[in-house]
ZAMARGU-4260 file (C-alpha; in steps of 0.2 Angstrom, whole numbers, plus 5000, padded with zeros to 4 digits):
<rodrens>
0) 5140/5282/5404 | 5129/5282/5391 | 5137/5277/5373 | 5127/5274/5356 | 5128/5257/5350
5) 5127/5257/5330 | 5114/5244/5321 | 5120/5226/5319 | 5112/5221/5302 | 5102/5207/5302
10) 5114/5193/5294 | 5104/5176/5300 | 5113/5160/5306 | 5121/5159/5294 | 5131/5177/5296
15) 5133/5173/5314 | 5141/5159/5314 | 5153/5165/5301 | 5157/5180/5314 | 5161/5169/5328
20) 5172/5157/5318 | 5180/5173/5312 | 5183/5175/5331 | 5202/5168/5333 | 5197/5160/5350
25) 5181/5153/5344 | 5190/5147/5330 | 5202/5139/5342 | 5190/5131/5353 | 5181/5124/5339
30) 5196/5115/5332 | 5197/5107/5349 | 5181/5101/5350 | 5181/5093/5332 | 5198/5085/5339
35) 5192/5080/5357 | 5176/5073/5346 | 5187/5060/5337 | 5198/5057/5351 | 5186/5055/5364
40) 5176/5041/5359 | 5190/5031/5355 | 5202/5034/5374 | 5185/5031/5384 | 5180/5014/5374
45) 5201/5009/5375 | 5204/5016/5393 | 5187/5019/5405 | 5184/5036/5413 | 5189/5042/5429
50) 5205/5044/5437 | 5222/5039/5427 | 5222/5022/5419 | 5234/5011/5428 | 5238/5006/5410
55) 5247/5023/5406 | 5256/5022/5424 | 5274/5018/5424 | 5282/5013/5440 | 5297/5022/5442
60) 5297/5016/5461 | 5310/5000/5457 | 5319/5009/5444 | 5322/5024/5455 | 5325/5014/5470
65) 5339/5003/5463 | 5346/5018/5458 | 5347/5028/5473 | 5355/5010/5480 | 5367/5010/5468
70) 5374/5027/5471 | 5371/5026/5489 | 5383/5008/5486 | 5395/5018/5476 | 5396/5034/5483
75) 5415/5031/5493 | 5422/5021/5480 | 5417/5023/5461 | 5429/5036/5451 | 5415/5046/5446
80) 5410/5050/5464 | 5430/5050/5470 | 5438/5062/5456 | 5423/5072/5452 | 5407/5074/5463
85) 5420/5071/5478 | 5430/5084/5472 | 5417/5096/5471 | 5409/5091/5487 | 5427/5093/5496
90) 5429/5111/5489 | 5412/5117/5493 | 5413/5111/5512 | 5433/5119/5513 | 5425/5133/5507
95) 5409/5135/5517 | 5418/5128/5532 | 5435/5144/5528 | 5421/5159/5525 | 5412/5153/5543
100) 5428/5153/5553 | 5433/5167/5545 | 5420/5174/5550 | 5420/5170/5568 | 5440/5175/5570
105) 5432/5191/5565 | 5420/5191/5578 | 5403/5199/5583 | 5411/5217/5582 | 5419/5217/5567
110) 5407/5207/5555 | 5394/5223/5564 | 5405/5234/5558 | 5411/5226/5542 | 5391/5225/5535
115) 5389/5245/5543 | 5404/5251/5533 | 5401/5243/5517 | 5383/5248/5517 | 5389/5266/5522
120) 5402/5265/5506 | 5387/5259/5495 | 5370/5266/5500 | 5373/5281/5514 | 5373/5285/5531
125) 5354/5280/5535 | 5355/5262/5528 | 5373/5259/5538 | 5364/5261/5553 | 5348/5250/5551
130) 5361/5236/5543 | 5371/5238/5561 | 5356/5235/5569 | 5351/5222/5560 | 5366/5210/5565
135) 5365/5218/5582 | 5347/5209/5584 | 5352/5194/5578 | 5364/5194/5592 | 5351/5197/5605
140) 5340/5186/5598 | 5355/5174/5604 | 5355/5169/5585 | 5373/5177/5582 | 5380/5157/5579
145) 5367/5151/5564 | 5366/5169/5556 | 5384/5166/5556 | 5383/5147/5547 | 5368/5153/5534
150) 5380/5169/5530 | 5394/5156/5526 | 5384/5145/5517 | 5378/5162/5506 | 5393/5168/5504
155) 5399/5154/5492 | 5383/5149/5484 | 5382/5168/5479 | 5401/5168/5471 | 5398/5151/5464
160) 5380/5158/5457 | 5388/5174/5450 | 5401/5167/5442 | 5393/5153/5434 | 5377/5163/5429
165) 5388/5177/5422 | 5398/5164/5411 | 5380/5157/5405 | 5373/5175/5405 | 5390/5181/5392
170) 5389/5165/5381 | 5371/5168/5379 | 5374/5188/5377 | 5386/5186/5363 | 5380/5170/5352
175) 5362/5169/5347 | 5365/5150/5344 | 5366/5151/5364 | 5354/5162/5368 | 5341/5150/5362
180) 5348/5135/5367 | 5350/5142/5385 | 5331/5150/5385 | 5321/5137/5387 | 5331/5130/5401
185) 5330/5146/5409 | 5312/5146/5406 | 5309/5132/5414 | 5318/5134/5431 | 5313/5150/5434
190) 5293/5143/5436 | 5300/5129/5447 | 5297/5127/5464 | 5310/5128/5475 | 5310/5110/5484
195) 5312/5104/5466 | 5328/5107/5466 | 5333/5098/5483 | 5330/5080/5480 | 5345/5080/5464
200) 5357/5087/5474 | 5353/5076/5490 | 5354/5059/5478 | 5370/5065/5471 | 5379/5073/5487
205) 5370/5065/5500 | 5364/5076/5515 | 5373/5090/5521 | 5382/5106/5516 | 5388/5103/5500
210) 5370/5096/5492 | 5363/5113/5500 | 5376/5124/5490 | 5374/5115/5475 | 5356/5118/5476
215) 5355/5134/5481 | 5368/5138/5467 | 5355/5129/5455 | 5342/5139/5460 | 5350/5156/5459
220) 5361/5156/5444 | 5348/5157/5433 | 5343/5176/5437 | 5362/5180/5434 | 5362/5171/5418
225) 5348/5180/5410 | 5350/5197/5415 | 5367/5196/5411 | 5361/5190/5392 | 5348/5204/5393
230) 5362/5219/5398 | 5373/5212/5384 | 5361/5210/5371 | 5354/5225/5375 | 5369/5237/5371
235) 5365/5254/5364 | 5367/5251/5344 | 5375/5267/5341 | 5389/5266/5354 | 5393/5248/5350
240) 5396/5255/5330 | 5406/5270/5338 | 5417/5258/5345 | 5417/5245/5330 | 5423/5264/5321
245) 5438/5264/5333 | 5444/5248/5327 | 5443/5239/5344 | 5444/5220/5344 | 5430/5208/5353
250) 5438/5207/5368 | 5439/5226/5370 | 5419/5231/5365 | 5415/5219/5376 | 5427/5227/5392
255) 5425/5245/5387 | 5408/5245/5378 | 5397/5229/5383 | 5400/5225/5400 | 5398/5247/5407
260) 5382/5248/5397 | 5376/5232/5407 | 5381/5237/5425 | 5361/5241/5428 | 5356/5225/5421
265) 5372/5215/5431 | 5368/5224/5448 | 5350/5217/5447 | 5355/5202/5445 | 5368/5203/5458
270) 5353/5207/5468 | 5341/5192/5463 | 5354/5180/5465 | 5358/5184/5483 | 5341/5187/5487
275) 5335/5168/5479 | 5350/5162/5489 | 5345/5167/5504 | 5327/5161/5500 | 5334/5144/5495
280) 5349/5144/5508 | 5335/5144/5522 | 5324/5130/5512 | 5340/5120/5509 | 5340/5117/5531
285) 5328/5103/5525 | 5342/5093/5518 | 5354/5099/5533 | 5362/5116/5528 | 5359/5121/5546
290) 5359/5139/5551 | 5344/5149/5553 | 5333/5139/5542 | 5338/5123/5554 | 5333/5133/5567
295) 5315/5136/5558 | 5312/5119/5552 | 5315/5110/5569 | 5304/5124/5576 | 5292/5121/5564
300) 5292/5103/5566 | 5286/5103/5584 | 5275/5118/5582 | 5288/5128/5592 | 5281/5146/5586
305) 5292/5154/5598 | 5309/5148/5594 | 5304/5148/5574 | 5301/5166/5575 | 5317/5169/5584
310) 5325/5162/5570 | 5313/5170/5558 | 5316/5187/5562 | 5336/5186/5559 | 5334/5178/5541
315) 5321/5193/5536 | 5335/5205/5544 | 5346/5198/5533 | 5333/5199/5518 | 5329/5218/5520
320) 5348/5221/5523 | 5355/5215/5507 | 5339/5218/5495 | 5342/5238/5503 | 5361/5238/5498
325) 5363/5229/5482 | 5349/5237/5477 | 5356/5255/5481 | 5373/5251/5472 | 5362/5246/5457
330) 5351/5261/5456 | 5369/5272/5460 | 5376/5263/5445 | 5360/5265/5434 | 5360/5284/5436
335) 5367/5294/5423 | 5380/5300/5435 | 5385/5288/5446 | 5392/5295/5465 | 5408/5294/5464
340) 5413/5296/5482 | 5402/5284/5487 | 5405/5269/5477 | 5422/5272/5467 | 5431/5281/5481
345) 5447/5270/5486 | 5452/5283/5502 | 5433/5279/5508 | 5435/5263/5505 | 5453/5260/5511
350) 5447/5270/5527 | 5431/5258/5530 | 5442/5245/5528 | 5455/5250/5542 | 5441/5255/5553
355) 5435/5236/5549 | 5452/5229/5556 | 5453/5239/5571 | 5435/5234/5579 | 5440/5215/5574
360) 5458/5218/5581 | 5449/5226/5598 | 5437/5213/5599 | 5451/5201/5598 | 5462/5209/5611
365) 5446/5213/5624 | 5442/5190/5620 | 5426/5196/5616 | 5423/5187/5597 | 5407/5177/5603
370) 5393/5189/5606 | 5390/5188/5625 | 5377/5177/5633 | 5371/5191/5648 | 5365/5202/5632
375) 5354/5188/5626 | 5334/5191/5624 | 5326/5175/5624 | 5307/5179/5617 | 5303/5161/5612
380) 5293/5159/5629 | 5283/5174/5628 | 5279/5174/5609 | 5274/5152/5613 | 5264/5162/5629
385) 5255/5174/5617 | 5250/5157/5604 | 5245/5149/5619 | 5232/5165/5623 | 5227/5164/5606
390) 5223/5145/5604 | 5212/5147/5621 | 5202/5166/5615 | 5205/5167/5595 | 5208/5149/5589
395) 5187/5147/5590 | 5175/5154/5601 | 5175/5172/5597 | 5157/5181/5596 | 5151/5182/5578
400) 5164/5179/5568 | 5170/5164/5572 | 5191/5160/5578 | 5206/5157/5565 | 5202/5139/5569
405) 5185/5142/5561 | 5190/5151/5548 | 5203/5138/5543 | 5190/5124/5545 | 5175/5133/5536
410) 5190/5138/5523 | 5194/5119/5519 | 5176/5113/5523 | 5168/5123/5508 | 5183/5129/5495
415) 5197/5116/5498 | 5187/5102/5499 | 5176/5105/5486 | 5190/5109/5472 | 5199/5094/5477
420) 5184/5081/5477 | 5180/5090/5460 | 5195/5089/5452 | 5197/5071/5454 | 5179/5068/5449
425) 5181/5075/5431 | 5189/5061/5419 | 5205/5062/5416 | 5203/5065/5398 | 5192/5084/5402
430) 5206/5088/5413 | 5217/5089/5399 | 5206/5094/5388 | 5202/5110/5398 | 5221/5111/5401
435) 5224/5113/5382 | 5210/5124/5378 | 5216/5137/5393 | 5233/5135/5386 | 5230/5136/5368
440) 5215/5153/5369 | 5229/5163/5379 | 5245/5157/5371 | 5248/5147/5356 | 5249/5129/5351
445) 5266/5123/5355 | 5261/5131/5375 | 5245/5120/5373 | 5257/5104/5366 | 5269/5107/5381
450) 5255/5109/5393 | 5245/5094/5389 | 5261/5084/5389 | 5265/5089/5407 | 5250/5086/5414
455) 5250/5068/5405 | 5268/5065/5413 | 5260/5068/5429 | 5247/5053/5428 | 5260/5043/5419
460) 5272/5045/5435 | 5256/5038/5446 | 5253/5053/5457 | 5238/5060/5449 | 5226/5061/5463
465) 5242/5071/5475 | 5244/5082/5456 | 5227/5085/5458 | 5225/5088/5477 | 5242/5102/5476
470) 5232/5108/5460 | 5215/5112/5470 | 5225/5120/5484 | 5235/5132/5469 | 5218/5137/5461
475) 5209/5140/5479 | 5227/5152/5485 | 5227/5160/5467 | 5208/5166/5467 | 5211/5171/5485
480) 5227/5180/5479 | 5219/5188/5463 | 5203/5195/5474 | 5215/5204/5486 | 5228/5209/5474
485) 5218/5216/5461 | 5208/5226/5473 | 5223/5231/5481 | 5233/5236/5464 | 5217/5245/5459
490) 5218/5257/5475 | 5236/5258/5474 | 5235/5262/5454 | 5221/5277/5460 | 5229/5285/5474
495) 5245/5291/5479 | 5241/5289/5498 | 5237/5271/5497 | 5252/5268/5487 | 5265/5277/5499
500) 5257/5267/5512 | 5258/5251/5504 | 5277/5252/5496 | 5287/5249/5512 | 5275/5234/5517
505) 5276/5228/5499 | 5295/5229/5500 | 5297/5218/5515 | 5286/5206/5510 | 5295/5202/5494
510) 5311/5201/5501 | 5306/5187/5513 | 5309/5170/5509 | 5294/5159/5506 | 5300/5148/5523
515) 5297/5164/5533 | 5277/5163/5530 | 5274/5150/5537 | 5278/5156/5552 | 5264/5168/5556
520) 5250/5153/5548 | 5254/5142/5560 | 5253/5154/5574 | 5237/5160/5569 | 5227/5142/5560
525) 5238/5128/5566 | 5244/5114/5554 | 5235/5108/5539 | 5229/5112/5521 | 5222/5131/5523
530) 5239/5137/5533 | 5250/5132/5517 | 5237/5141/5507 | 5237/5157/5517 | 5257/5155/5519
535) 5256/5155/5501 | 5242/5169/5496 | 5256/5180/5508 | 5268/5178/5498 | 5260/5183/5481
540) 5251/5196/5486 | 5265/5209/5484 | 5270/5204/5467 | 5251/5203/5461 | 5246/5221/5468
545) 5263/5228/5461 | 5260/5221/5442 | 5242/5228/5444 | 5246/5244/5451 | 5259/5246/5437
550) 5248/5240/5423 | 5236/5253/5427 | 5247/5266/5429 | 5253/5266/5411 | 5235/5266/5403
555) 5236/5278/5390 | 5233/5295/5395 | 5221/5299/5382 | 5212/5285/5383 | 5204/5293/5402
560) 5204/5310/5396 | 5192/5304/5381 | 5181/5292/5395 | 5181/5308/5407 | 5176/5320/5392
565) 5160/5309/5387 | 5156/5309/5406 | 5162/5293/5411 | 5160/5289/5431 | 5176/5284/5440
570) 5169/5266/5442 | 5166/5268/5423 | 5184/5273/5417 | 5190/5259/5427 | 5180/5245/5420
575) 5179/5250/5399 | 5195/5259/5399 | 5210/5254/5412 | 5204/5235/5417 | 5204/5230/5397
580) 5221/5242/5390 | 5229/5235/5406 | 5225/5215/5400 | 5243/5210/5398 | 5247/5217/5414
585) 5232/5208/5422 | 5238/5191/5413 | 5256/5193/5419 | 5248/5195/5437 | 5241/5177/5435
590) 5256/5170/5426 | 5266/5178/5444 | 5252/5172/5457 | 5251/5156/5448 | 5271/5151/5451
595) 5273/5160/5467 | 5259/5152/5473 | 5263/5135/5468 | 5283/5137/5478 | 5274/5141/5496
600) 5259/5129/5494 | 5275/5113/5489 | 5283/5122/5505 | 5269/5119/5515 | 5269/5100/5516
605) 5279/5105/5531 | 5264/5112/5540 | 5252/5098/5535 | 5249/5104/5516 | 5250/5087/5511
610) 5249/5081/5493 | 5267/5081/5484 | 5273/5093/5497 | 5272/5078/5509 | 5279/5066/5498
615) 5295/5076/5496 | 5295/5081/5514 | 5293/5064/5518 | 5305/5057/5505 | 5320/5069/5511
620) 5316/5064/5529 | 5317/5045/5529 | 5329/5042/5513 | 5314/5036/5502 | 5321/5045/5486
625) 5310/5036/5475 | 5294/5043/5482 | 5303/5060/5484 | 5309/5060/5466 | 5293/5055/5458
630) 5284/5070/5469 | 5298/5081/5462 | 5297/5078/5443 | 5277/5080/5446 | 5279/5096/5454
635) 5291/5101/5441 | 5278/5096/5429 | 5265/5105/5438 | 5275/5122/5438 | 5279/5120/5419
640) 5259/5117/5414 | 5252/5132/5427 | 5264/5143/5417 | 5261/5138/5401 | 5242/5138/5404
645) 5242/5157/5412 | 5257/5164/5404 | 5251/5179/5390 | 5252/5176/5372 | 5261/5193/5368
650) 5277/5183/5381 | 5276/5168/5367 | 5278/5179/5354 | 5292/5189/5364 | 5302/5169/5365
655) 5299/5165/5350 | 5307/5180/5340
</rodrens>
């Protein structure tokens, strides 16, 4: 497209320079510099370049240790652990341990029929059916017993999370005092990975059940919290003064007015929460919750593709299952006019609920509660047979390009390698230099302050060089992630085709949890450094092409027609007019890519990731909690700076208003 460019007057230097410092992120950048100019000199002659001073390390190794001792010591007789932690600990496993048997008295039948009918009440006729079939193929896949334990296990991390998240989420909602307070805490667990949140619970509760609840509750409270803040704060101003008009106390605006014009807002959270649940419910095997995830992680450990997909495929049942139905119930209650019949309807319900009682009573009566062995389908051997077919004809060898062996070794031969060994080349001093100017030219300074001071608690807590290996494998998944998402958003942004095709695949893939992916990697590349980073680009993939595709979409009309009036090419309107409009969309892609990346590639120190993934794996494993804690608090710090540094400037001045 041809465009005139109007005379720049001939201002000197001098001019220039003026301009660019007018610039805000010149200006930035060269506040920086004139503070890295004074600062450096003095932190190279104090502390020599390279990796982290030992002389800014502390070792929280003893510490740490003692600790863990102490509360290990301690855990059967002090009162803090006996009337408090032991209460809670006691109720969690009644509770878990009622849901399960309750569940089995019920029997295979009735829990089929149970999930049909309430899906059928909530969503239609169509989604009863795939939701009976779903718990149908658990049962063939002879994994009727573990779906059984993890839906227990759910089951009371879900209430528990709801409740305590809609407590949070109504305090915050109704006083702005705790809205703030609560923000920043919400902030920050939302970017943390998901084994962060193990190693707490494990020193507290030990290993078992009750640390899994506690962690998966933890974890999946805080969706609940916010979006129940969000619903409440968000209230229609006219209807709340309509109601304040009536005369109607606190209590009753909130019941009649608040809380209805909030269902939309409270069924999505409903909906994360359970879906988080599920995601951590199946991380949370690692410290012993059992179940399906159980199943996964001892597959995974001995490379058992087979038997890890057997389990696999019932947990992203159960993902696609719930997602469907709780979102249905939430786009039914968002609608203007809510079906009646199919959610408020107490004959419907009444009926589903006899029908309920009648399969579970007949399966009871026919001694047919345990879901028969003869109609078991064991596809572990054949799926181990199909790995085995591919290690010997795709693993290497094939004509031309290469195997997935190859590509895995090429992979961490020239990108892995390379990021990692530069990374821990560049003094330590640039790295947080770069840290804070990325931080500061996309958000503001207090995200810059934050960010520098997690990376620095990083080398304080010794564990630099792992930081810096887990950050190389983050920034190799996220370019990989933001190739293949933009492009994919862009297509699906441009034609409707592409985006019908890609919706359904987009919505199974972000319903699976993170442990699911690693599944297929370790099929296809093995075990190693390049599986956790493909495991890891899978999983952000869908959320990337969404936010791009949406981003795109909601480019201003105009703006095109004028680019297509002056006779702008397709490639054209896409580079000068959607790409830069769409720039916070693009950002917030990052900010997504970035933290969803970061999760899968912690995850992946089950599959040979290495770096702090390892060290958390291997401090849950063999009771080392003072390697495993200080592996946590760095990934936690790592989470906190990667958001910081990618997370758009028009979301800082959102927080801080």
């Amino acid at each position: 497209m041809a465009t005139a460019t109007a005379p720049v007057p001939h201002t000197g230097i001098a001019g220039l320079v003026r301009g660019l410092v007018r610039r805000r992120a010149v200006g930035k950048l060269l506040l920086l510099a004139v503070v890295a100019a004074v600062l450096v000199p003095i932190v190279h002659a104090r502390w020599a370049s390279g990796a982290w001073p030992d002389a800014l390390t502390v070792d929280l190794s003893g510490p740490l240790g003692s600790a863990s001792e102490w509360i290990i010591d301690n855990r059967d007789s002090h009162p803090v652990f006996l009337y408090f932690f032991g209460h809670i600990a006691n109720a969690v496993t009644l509770s878990v341990r009622a849901v399960y048997l309750a569940l089995l008295a019920v029997g295979w039948a009735g829990v089929t029929a149970a999930a049909g009918l309430v899906a059928w009440r909530v969503a239609g006729l169509r989604l009863a059916l795939s939701t009976a079939v779903a718990f149908l193929v658990c049962g063939l896949l002879g994994m009727w017993v573990p779906t059984m334990q993890t839906l227990a296990l759910m089951v009371v991390a879900v209430v528990a999370s709801v409740v305590l998240g809609a407590l949070l989420g109504l305090a915050a909602g109704l006083s702005d005092r705790t809205y703030r307070a609560l923000r920043p805490v919400l902030d920050t667990m939302q970017v943390l990975p998901a084994f962060a949140y193990l190693l707490p619970v494990v020193l507290v509760f030990g290993i078992g059940v009750p640390a899994a609840v506690l962690a998966t509750v933890v974890y999946a409270a805080p969706p609940m919290a916010r979006l129940t803040a969000l619903g409440l704060r968000g209230a229609d101003e006219g209807v709340m003064e309509a109601v304040d008009s009536l005369g109607a106390t606190a209590r009753q605006r909130l019941l009649t007015a608040r809380l209805p014009l909030a269902r939309k807002e409270l069924l999505l959270g409903l909906n994360q929460t359970i879906m988080m649940a599920l995601s951590m419910a199946v991380i949370a095997s690692v410290i012993g919750a059992g179940g399906l995830g159980d199943r996964v992680y001892q597959a995974l450990a001995s490379v058992d593709v087979g038997a890890a997909l057997a389990a696999g495929i019932p947990i992203v049942l159960l993902a696609v299952v719930l997602d469907r139905t709780t979102g249905a119930a939430g786009a039914r209650l968002g609608a203007s006019e809510p079906d009646q019949g199919a959610l408020r309807g107490g004959r419907g319900w009444a009926a589903a609920a006899a029908l309920t009682v009648v399969v579970a009573l007949a399966g009871r009566f026919a001694d047919r509660l345990e879901w028969p062995d003869a109609w078991t389908v064991t596809i572990a051997e054949p799926v181990n047979n199909a790995v085995d077919w591919m290690t010997d004809h795709l693993y290497t060898g094939v004509p031309f390009v290469g195997g997935t062996a190859d590509w895995a070794g090429h992979f961490t031969t020239w990108v892995l390698d390379p990021v990692r060994g530069g990374l821990q080349w560049l003094p330590w001093w640039s790295v947080l230099l770069i840290v804070a100017a990325l931080a500061w030219l996309i958000g503001t300074w207090r995200t810059a302050l934050t960010a520098v001071l997690a990376m620095a608690a990083i080398g304080v807590l010794g564990v630099w060089k792992p930081s810096l290996d887990t950050l190389s494998q983050v920034l190799a998944a996220v370019a990989v992630t933001l190739v293949l998402g933009v492009a994919t958003g862009v297509a699906a942004a441009r034609s409707a085709r592409v985006d019908r095709m890609l919706r359904p695949v987009l919505d199974v893939f972000q319903t699976m949890p993170q442990f699911v992916y690693l599944i297929p990697v370790v099929a296809l590349f093995g075990v190693g450094r390049a599986p956790a980073v493909a495991a890891a680009v899978v999983y952000a993939l869908p959320a990337v092409v969404r936010i791009t595709a949406q981003g795109l979409r909601q480019v201003d009309p105009g703006a095109l027609e004028s680019a297509r009036s002056l006779g702008a090419t397709s490639g054209q309107q896409l580079r000068q007019v959607q790409l830069p409009l769409a720039r916070s969309a693009l950002l917030l892609a990052v900010n997504q890519g970035v933290v969803l990346v970061l999760a899968v590639v912690i995850i992946g120190g089950l599959v040979g990731g290495g770096a702090l993934g390892y060290d958390v794996v291997f401090g849950l494993a063999q009771g080392d909690l003072a390697t495993g804690l200080v592996a946590g608090a760095a990934i936690v710090c790592l989470g906190l700076m990667l958001d910081r540094v990618t997370q758009p400037a028009e979301r800082h001045a959102k927080k801080g208003a």
